[in-house]
TORPA-4810 file (N, C-alpha, C, O; in nm, 3 decimals):
<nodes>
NODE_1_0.736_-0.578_4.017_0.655_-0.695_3.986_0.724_-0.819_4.038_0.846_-0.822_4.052_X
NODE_2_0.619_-0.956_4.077_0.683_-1.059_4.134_0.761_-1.110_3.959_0.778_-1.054_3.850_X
NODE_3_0.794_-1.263_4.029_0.791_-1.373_3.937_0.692_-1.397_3.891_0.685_-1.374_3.771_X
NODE_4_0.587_-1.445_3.948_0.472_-1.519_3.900_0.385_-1.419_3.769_0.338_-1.468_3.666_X
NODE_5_0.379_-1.226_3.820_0.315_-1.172_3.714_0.440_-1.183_3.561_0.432_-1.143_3.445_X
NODE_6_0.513_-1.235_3.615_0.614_-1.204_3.454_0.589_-1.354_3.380_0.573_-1.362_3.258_X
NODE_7_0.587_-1.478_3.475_0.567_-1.606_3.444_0.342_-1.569_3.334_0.301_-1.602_3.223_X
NODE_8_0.281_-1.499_3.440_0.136_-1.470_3.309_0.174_-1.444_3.216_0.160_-1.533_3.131_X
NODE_9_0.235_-1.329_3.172_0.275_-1.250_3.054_0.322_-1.339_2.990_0.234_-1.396_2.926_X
NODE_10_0.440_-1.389_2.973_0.452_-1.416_2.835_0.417_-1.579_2.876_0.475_-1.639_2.967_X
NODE_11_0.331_-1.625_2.807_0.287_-1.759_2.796_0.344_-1.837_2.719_0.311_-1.954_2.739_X
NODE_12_0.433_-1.818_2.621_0.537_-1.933_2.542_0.605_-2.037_2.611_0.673_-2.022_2.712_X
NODE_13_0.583_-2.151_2.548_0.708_-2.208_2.604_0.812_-2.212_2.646_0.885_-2.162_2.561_X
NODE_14_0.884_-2.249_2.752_1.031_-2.180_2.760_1.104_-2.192_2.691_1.186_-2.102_2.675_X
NODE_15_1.111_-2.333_2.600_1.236_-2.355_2.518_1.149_-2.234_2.377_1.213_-2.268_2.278_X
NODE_16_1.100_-2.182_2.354_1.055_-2.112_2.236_1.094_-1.993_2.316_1.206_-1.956_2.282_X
NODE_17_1.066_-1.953_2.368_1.159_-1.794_2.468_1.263_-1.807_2.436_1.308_-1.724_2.357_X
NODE_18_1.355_-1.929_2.486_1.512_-1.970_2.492_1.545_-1.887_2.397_1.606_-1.782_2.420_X
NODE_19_1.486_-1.948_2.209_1.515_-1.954_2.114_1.505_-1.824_2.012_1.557_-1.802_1.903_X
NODE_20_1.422_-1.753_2.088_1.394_-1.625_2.030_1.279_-1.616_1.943_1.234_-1.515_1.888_X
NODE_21_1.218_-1.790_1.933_1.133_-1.782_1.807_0.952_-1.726_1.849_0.882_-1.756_1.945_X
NODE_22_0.927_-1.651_1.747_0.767_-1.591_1.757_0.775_-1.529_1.602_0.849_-1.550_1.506_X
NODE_23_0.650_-1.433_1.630_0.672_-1.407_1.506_0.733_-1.361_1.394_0.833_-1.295_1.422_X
NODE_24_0.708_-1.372_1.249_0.874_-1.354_1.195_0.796_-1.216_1.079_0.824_-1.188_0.962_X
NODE_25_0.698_-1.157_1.171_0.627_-1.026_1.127_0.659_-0.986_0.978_0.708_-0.882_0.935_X
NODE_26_0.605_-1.127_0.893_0.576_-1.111_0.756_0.484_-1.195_0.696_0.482_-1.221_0.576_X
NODE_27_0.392_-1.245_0.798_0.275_-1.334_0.774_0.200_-1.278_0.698_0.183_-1.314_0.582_X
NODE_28_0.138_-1.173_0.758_0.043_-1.075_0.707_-0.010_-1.061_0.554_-0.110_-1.086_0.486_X
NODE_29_0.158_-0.986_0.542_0.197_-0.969_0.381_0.211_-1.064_0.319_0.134_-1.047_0.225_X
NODE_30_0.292_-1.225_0.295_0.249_-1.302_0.259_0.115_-1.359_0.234_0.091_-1.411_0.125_X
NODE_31_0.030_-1.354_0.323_-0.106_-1.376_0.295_-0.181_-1.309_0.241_-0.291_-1.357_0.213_X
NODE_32_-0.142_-1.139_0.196_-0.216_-1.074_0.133_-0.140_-1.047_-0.044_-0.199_-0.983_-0.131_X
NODE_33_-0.031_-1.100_-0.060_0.015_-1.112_-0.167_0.012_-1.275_-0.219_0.053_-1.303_-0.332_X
NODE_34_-0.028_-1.354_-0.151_-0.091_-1.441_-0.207_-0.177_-1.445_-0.248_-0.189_-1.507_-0.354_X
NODE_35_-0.334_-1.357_-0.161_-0.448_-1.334_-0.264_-0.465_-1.245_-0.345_-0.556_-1.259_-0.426_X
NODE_36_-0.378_-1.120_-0.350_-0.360_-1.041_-0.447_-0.312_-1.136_-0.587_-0.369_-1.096_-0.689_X
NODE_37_-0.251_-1.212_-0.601_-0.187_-1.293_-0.689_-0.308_-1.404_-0.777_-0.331_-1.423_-0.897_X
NODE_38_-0.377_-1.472_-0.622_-0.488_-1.544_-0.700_-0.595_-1.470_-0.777_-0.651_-1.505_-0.880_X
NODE_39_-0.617_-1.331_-0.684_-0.747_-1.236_-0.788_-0.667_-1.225_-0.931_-0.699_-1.302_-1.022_X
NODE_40_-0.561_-1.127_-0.950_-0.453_-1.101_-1.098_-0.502_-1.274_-1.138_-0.625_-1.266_-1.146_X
NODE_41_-0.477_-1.369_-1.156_-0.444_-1.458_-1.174_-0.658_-1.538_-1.226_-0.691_-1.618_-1.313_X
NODE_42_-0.725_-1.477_-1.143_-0.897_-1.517_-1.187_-0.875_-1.424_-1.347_-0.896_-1.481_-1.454_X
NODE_43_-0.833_-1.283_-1.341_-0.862_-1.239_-1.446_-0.808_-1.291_-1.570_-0.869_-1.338_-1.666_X
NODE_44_-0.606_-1.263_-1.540_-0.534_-1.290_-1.619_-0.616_-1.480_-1.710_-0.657_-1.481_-1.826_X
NODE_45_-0.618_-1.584_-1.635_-0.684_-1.704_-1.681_-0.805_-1.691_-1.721_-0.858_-1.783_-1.782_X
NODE_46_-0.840_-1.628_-1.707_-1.009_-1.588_-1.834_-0.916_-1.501_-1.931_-0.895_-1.561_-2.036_X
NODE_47_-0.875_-1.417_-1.925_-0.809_-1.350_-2.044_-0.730_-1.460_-2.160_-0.739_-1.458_-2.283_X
NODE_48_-0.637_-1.573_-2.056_-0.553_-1.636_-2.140_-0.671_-1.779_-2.197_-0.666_-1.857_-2.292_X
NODE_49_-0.760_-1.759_-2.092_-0.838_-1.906_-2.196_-0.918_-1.837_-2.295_-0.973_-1.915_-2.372_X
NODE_50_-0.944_-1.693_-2.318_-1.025_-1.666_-2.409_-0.951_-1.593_-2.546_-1.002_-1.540_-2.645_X
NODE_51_-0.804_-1.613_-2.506_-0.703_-1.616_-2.620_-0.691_-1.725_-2.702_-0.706_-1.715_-2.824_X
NODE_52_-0.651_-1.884_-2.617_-0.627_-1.938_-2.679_-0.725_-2.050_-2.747_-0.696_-2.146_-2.818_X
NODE_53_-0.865_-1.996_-2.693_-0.973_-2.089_-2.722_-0.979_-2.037_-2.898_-0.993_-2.117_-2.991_X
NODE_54_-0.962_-1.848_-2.920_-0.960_-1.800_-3.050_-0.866_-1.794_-3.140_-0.866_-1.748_-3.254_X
NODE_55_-0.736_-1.879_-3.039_-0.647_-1.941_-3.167_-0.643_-2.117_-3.204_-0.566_-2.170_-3.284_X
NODE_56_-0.734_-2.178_-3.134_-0.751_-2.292_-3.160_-0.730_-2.338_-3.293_-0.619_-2.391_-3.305_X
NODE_57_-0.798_-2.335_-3.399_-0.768_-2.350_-3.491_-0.710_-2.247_-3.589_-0.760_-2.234_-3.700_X
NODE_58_-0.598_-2.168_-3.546_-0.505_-2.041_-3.615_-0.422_-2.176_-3.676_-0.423_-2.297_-3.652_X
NODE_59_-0.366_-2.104_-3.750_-0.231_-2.110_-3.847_-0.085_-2.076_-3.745_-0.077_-1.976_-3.673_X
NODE_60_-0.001_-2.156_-3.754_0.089_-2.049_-3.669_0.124_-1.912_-3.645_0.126_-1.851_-3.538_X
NODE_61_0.156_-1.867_-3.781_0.160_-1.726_-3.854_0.031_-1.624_-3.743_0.068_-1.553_-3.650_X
NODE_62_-0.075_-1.638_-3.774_-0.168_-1.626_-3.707_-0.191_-1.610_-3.558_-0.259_-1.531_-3.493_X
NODE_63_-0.096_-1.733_-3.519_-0.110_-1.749_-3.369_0.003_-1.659_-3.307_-0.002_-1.617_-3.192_X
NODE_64_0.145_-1.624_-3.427_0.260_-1.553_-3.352_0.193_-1.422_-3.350_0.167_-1.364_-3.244_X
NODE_65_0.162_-1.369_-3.482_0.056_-1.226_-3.474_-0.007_-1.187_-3.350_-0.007_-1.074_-3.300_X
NODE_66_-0.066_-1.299_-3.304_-0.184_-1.238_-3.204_-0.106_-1.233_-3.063_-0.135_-1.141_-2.987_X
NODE_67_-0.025_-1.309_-3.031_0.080_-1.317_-2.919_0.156_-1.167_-2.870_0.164_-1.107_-2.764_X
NODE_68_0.225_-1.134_-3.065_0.274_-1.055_-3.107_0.225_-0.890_-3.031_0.287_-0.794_-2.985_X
NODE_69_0.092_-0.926_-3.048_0.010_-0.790_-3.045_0.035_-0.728_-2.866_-0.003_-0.790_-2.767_X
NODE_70_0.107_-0.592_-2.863_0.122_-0.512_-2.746_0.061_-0.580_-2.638_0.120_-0.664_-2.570_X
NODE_71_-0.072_-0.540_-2.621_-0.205_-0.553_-2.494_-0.156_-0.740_-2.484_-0.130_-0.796_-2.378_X
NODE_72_-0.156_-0.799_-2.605_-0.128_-0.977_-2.544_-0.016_-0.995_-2.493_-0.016_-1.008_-2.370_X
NODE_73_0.124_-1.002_-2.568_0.251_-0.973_-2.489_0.244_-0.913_-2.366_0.311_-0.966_-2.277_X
NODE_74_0.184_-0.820_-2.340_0.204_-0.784_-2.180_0.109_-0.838_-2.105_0.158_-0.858_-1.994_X
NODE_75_-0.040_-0.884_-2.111_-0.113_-0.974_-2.046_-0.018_-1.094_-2.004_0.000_-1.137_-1.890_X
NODE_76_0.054_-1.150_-2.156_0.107_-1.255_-2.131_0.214_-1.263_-2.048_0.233_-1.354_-1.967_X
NODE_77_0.290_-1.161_-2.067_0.422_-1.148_-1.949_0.390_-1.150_-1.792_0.454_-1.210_-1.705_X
NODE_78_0.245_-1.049_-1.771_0.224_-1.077_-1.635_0.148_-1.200_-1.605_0.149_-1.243_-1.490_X
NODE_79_0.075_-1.267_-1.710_0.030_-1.423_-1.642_0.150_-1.514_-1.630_0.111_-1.607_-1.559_X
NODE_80_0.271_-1.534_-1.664_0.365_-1.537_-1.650_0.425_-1.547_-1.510_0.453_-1.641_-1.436_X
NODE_81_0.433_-1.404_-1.502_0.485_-1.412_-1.332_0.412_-1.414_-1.247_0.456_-1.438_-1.135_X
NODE_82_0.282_-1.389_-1.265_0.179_-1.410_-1.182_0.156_-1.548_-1.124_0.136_-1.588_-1.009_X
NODE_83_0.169_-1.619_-1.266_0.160_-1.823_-1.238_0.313_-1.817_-1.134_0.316_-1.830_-1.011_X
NODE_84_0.397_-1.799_-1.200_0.505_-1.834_-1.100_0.523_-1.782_-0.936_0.565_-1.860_-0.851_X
NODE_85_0.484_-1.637_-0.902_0.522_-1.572_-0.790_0.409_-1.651_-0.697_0.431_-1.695_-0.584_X
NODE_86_0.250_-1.663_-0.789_0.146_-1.766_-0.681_0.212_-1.888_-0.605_0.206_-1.905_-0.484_X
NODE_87_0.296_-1.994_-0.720_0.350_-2.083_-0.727_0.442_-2.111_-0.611_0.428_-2.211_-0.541_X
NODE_88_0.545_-2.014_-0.589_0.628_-1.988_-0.506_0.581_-1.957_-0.372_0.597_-2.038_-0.281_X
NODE_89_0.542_-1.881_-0.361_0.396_-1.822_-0.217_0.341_-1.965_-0.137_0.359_-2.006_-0.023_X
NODE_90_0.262_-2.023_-0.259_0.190_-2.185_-0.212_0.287_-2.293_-0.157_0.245_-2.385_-0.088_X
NODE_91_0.395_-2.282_-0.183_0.479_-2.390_-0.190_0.539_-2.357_-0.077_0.564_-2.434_0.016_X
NODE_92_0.574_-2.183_-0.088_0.667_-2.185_0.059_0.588_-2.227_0.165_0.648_-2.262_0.266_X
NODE_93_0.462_-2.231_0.165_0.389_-2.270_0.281_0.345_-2.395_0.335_0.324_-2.432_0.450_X
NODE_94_0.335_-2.463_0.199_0.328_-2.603_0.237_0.495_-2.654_0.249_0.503_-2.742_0.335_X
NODE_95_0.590_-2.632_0.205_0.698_-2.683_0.300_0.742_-2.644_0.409_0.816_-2.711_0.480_X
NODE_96_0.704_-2.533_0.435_0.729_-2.522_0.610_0.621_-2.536_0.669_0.623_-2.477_0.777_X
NODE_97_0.504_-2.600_0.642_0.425_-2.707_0.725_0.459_-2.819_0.726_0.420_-2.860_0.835_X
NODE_98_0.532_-2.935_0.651_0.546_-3.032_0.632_0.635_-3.109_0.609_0.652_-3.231_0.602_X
NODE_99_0.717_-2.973_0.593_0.904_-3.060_0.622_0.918_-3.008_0.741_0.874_-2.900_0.781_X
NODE_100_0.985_-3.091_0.803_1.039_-3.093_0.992_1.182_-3.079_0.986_1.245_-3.035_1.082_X
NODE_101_1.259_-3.130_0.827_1.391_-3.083_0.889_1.430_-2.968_0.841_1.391_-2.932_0.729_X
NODE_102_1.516_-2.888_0.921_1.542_-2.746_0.867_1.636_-2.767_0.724_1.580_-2.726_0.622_X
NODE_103_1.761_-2.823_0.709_1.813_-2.839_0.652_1.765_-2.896_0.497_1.824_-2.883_0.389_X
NODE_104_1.623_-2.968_0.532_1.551_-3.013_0.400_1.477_-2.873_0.338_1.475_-2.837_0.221_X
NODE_105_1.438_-2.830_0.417_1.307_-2.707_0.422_1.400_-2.621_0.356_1.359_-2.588_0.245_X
NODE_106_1.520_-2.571_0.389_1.603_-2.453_0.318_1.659_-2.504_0.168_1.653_-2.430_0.070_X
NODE_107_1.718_-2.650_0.163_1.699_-2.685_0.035_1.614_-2.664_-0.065_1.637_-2.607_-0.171_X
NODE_108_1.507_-2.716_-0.024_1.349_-2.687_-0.076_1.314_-2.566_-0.137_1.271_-2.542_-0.250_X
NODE_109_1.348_-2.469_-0.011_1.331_-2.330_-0.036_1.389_-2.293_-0.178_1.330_-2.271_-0.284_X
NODE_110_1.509_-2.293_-0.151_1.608_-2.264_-0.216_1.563_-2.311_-0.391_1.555_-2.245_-0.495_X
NODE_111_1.549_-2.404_-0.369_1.510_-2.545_-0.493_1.390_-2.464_-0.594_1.382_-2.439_-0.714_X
NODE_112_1.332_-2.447_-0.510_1.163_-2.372_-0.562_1.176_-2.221_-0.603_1.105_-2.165_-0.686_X
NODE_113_1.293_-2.155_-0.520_1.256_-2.033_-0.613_1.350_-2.026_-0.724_1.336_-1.940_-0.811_X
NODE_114_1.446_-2.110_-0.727_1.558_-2.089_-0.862_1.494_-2.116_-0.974_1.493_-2.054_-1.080_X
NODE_115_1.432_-2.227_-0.937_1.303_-2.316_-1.082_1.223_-2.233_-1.100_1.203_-2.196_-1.216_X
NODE_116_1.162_-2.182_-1.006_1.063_-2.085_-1.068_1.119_-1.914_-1.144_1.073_-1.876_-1.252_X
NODE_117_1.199_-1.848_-1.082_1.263_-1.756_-1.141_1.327_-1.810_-1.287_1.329_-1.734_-1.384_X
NODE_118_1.377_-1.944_-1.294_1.423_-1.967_-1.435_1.260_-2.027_-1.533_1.259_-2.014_-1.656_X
NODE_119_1.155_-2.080_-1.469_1.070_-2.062_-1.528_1.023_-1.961_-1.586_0.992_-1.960_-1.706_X
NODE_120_1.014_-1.869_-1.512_0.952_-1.730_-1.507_1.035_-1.654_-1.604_0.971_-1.576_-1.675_X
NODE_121_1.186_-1.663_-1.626_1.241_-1.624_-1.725_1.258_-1.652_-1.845_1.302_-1.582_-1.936_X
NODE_122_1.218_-1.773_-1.844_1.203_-1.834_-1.931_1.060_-1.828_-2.033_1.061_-1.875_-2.146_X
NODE_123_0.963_-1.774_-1.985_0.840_-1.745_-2.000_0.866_-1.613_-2.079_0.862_-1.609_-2.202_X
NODE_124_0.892_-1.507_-2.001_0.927_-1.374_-2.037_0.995_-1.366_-2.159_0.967_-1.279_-2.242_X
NODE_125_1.114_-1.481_-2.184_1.192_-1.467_-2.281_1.147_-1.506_-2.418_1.177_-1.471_-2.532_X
NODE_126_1.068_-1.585_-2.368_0.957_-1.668_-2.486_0.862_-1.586_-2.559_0.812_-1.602_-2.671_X
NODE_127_0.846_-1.487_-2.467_0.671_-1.382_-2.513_0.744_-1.268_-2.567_0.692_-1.210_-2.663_X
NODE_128_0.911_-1.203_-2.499_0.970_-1.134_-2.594_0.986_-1.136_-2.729_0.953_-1.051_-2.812_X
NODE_129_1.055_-1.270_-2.746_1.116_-1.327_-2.859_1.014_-1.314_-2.953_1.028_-1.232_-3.043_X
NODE_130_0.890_-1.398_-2.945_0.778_-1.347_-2.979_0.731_-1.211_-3.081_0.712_-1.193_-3.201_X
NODE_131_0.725_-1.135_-2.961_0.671_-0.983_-2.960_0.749_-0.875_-3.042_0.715_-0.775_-3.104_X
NODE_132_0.902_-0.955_-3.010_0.980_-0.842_-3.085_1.037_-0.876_-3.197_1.093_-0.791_-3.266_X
NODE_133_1.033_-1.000_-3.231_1.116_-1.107_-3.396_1.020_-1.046_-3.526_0.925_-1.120_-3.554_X
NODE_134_1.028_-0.967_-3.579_0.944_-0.935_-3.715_0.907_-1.067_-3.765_0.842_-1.078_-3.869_X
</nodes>
């Protein structure tokens, strides 16, 4: 083959050739565990607004009971990480659209999933405590 058929083929920029950068062949999956997350997340939020619309006016006592109860504790644990892992997903995407510097963007990164994993544990620890305190 000449130059010129190798110059068709790959159509990138040169400095993006240089660099090695294309795809980072985990788009896909990100995008499909993001909407896997928002469907969990249509149900789980009808489940949790039609919990707490029927403890509106509970008693506390009342309100730990129903928390308490197996099927809610574990609804509740996965709306939980469900809110957070969406959270994380959305965010990674809008900062690497919109931060330009790398060094900010990995901060960021970094920033967003610690908060959210300590959210998220923090959640979990809450619906335990809960579930398992007689």
């Amino acid at each position: 083959m000449n130059a010129k058929s190798d110059v068709v083929k790959d159509r990138r920029h040169p400095l993006k050739a240089a660099r090695g950068l294309g795809s980072a062949k985990y788009g896909v999956s990100h995008w499909w565990t993001q909407r896997v997350t928002a469907a969990a997340l249509v149900g789980l939020g009808i489940w949790f607004v039609i919990l707490v619309l029927g403890l509106l006016h509970a008693d506390y006592a009342s309100a730990r009971a129903a928390v308490a109860k197996p099927w809610n504790a574990l609804l509740l644990i996965a709306f939980v990480l469900a809110v957070f892992w969406h959270a994380v997903l959305g965010l990674q995407v809008v900062v690497e659209d919109y931060v330009h510097t790398r060094w900010k963007e990995v901060v960021l990164q970094v920033a967003i999933k610690f908060l959210a994993v300590l959210g998220a544990l923090a959640g979990v620890l809450a619906v335990l405590r809960i579930a398992l305190t007689p």
